[in-house]
C-alpha positions in Angstrom: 0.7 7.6 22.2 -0.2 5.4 19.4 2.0 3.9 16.6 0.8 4.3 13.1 1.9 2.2 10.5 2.0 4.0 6.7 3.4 1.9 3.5 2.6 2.8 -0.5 0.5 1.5 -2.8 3.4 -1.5 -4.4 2.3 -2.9 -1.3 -1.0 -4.4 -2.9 -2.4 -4.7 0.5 -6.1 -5.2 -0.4 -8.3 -1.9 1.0 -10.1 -3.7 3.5 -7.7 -5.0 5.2 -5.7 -1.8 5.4 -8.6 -0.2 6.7 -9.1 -3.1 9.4 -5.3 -2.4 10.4 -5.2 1.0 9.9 -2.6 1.2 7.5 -2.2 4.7 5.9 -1.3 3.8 2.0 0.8 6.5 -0.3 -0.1 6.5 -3.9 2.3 6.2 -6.1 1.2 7.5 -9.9 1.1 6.1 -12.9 0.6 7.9 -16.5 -0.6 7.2 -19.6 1.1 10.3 -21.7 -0.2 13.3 -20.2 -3.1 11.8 -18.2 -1.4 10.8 -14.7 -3.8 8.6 -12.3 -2.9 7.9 -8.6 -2.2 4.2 -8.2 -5.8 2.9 -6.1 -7.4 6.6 -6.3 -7.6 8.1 -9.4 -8.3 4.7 -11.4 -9.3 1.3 -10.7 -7.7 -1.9 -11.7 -10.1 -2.9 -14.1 -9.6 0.7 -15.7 -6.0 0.4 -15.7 -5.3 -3.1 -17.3 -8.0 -2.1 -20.0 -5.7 0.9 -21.0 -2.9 -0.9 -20.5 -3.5 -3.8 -23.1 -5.0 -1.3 -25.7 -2.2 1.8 -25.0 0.6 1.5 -27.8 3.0 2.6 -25.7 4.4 1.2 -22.0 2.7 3.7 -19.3 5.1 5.4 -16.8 5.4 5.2 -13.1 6.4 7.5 -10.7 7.0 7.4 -6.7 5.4 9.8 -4.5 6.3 13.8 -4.3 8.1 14.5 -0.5 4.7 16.7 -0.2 2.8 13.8 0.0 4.2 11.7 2.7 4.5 14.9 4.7 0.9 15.6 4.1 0.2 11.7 5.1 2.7 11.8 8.2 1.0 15.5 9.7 -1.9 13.8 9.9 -0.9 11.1 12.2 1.8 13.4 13.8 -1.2 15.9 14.5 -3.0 13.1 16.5 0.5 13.2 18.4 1.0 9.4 16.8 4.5 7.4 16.4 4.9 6.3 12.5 6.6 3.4 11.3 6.9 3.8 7.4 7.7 0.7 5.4 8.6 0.7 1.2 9.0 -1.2 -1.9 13.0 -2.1 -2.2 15.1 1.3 -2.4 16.6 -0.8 -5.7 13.6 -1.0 -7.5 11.8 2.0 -6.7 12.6 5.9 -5.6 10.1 6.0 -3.5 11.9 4.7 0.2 14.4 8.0 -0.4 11.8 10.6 -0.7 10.1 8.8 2.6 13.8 9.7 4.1 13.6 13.3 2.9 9.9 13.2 4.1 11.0 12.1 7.4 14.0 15.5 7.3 10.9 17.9 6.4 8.8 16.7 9.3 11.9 17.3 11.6 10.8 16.6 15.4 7.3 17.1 14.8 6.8 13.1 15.9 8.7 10.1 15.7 9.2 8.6 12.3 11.2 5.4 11.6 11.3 4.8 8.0 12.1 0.8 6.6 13.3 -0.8 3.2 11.2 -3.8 2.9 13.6 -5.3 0.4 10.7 -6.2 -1.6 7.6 -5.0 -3.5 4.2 -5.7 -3.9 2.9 -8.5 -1.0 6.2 -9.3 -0.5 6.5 -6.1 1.4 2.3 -6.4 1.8 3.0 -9.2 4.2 6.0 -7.7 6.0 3.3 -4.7 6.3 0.5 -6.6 8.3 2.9 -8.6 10.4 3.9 -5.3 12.4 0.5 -3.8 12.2 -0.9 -7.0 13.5 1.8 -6.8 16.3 1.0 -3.0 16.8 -2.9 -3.8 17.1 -2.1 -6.2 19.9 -0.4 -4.4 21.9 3.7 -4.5 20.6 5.7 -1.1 21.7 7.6 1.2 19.6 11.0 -0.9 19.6 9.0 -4.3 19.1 7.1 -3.1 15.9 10.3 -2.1 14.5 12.3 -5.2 15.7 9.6 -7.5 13.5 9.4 -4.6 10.0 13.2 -5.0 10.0 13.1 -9.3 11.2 10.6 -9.1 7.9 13.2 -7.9 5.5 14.5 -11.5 5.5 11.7 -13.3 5.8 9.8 -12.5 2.9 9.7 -14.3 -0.5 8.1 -13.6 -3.8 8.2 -15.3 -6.9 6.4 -14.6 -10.0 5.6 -15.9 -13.3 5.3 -13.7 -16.1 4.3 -13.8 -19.9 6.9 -12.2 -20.9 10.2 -9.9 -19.7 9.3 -6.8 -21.9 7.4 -4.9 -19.5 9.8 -4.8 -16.9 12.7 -4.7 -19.4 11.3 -1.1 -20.7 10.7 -0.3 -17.1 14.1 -0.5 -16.1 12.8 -2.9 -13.4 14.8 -6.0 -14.8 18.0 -5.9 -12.9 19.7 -9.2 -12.4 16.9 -11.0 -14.7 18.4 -9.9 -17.7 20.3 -13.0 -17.8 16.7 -14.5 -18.9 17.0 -12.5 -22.1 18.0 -14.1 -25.1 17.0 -17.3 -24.1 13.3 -17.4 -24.1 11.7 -19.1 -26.8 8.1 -19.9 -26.5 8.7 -20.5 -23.2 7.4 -18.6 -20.0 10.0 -16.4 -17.5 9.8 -16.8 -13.4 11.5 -14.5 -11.3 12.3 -14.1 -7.8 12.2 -10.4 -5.7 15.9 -11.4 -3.8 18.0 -9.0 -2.0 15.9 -6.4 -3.0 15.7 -6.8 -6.8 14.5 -8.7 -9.5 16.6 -12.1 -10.5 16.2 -15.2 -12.6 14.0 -17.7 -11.0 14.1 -20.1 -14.4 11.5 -20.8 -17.6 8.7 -22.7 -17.8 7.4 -24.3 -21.0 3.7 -24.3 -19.6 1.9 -22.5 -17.2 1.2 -25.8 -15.7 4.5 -26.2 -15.3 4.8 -23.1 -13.6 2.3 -23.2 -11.4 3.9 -26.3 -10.1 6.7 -24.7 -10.0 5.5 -22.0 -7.8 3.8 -24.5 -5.5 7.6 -26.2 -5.6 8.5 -23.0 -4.3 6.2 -22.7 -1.4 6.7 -26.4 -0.5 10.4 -25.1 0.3 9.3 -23.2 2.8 9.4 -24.0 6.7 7.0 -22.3 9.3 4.7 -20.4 7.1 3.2 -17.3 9.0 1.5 -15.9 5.6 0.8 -16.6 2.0 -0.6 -14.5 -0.8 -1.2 -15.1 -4.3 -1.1 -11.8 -6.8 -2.3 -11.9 -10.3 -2.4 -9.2 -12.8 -5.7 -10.1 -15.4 -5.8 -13.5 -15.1 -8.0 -15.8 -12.7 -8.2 -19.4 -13.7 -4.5 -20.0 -12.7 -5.3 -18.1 -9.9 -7.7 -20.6 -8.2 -5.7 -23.9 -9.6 -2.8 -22.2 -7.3 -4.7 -22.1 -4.7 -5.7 -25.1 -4.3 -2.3 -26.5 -4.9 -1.2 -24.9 -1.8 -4.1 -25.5 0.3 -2.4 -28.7 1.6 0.3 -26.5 2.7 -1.4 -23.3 4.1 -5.4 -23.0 5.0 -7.2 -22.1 1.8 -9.5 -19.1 3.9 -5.9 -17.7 4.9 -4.7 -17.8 2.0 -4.8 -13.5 0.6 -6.0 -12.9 -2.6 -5.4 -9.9 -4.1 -5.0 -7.6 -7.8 -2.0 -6.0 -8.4 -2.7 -2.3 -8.9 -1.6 -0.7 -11.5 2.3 0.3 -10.8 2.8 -3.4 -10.0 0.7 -4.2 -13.7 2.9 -1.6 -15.1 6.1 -3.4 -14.6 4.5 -7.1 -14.8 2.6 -7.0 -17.6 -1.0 -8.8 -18.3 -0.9 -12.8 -17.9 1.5 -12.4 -14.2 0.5 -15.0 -11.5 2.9 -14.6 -8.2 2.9 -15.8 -4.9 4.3 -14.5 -1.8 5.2 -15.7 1.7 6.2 -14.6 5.0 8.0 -17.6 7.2 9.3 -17.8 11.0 
C-alpha cells in the first residue's frame, strides 16, 4: 500500500517538482467578478497579475468545494493508497476544514490523515516536500506523519510587501494590523507565526529589506530548505539570492511565483523567503 501525499495550491510548490514527488495539488479559485479561474489551471500567473494590476477592484478567493478533495482523495483511495493531506493555516484560510469534512464523506474508503501546516504558501510548500521526500524513500505511514506534524514548527516565512492594502481588504491581516497607521513611505514586512499574519517591522528601502530578510535567514540554525517567493518582481529576487548563497547552496535554493491566491492577498512588488530548519 502506498502513501500519497495531496496539499493545495497556497502551497506554491513549483509543478515540476510536484510532479517529481507525486504530490496531488487542490486548486483553490480565485475570481475576478463573475469570471472564477482555478488557482494553476484555469489561468496562469502571468495572466493573473496582468488582471490583477489593471482590475479596479481587489479579486476574491475562495477554498476548495468538499467535492473536490473527495474527487482528488477517490482517486488515490481507488489505487487502494494511504493519503496524508497537508493545508494553508486553518486561521488564514477555510480550506483545512472542508479537507476535515472531505475526509467524513470519504468515511473508511482509505486512510486519510489530514494536517494544519500553520503556514501558507512555501512555508507550508517546504513542510510539503519534506514528508514526500521521506515518503519517496521509503518512511511508513506513522513516520510521514511524525515529520508533516514536526514541520508545523519548523517552518518560517517572512515577507516584504509594498504595501498592507491587499491583505487588509482580504481579511488576511490579523495581528499585522498593528502596522497600520504607521506606514509612511516606508515598506511593511511580515512574518506567517503561529499560523497567522503578524508585524515583522518597516523598511525605508527595499535594500534595507532585503537585508533584512537575509538578517532573518542568518538567524536560522541547521537549514534543511530555503525558498524565495516573489509576486511580479525579479531583480530583488536574484540580489536575495545571492545574499543567502553564503548561507544555503545557491542551486538549492527554490525559486518559485506565487500563484494567484497568494498574489491576491500580497499584492504586486512582494519578495518573501521561507525556510525549513532541523
Amino acid at each position: 500500500m502506498a502513501i500519497r501525499i495531496v496539499t493545495d495550491s497556497t502551497s506554491d510548490i513549483p509543478r515540476e517538482v510536484a510532479q517529481n514527488l507525486g504530490i496531488s495539488i487542490v486548486p483553490l479559485t480565485v475570481s475576478f467578478g463573475k469570471e472564477a479561474y482555478r488557482d494553476g489551471i484555469d489561468l496562469s500567473n502571468k495572466e493573473f497579475y496582468s488582471k490583477l494590476v489593471q482590475s479596479k477592484t481587489l479579486p476574491k478567493t475562495s477554498q476548495p468545494s468538499i467535492g473536490e478533495f473527495v474527487d482528488a482523495y477517490k482517486t488515490h483511495a481507488q489505487q487502494d493508497n494511504d493519503i496524508i493531506s497537508i493545508h494553508v493555516s486553518n486561521k488564514l484560510s477555510g480550506t483545512y476544514r472542508t479537507a476535515l469534512l472531505a475526509r467524513e464523506t470519504m468515511g473508511n474508503d482509505c486512510h486519510i490523515e489530514v494536517v494544519d501546516s500553520e503556514s501558507v504558501s512555501m512555508g507550508l510548500g517546504l513542510a510539503v516536500i519534506a514528508t514526500a521526500k521521506a515518503v519517496r524513500n521509503g518512511a511508513s505511514f506513522k513516520e510521514a506523519m511524525e515529520i508533516a506534524h514536526r514541520c508545523t514548527t519548523q517552518t518560517h516565512l517572512v515577507a516584504l510587501l509594498q504595501t498592507l492594502e491587499y491583505l487588509e481588504k482580504g481579511g488576511r491581516l490579523g495581528k499585522g494590523k498593528a502596522l497600520l497607521g504607521s506606514l509612511l513611505h516606508v515598506k511593511p514586512m511580515i512574518v506567517v507565526r503561529e499560523g497567522e499574519v503578524q508585524p515583522f517591522g518597516m523598511a525605508r528601502t527595499t535594500k534595507g529589506a532585503l537585508q533584512r530578510l537575509y538578517d532573518f535567514v542568518n538567524t536560522l540554525l541547521h537549514i534543511r530548505g530555503l525558498s524565495i517567493i516573489y509576486t511580479t518582481v525579479s531583480k530583488e529576487v536574484e540580489i536575495l539570492a545571492k545574499l543567502l548563497a553564503p548561507l544555503f547552496p545557491r542551486d538549492l535554493i527554490l525559486v518559485t511565483q506565487a500563484g494567484p491566491i497568494i498574489g491576491t492577498h500580497t499584492g504586486p512588488g512582494t519578495v518573501a523567503v521561507a525556510a525549513l530548519v532541523e
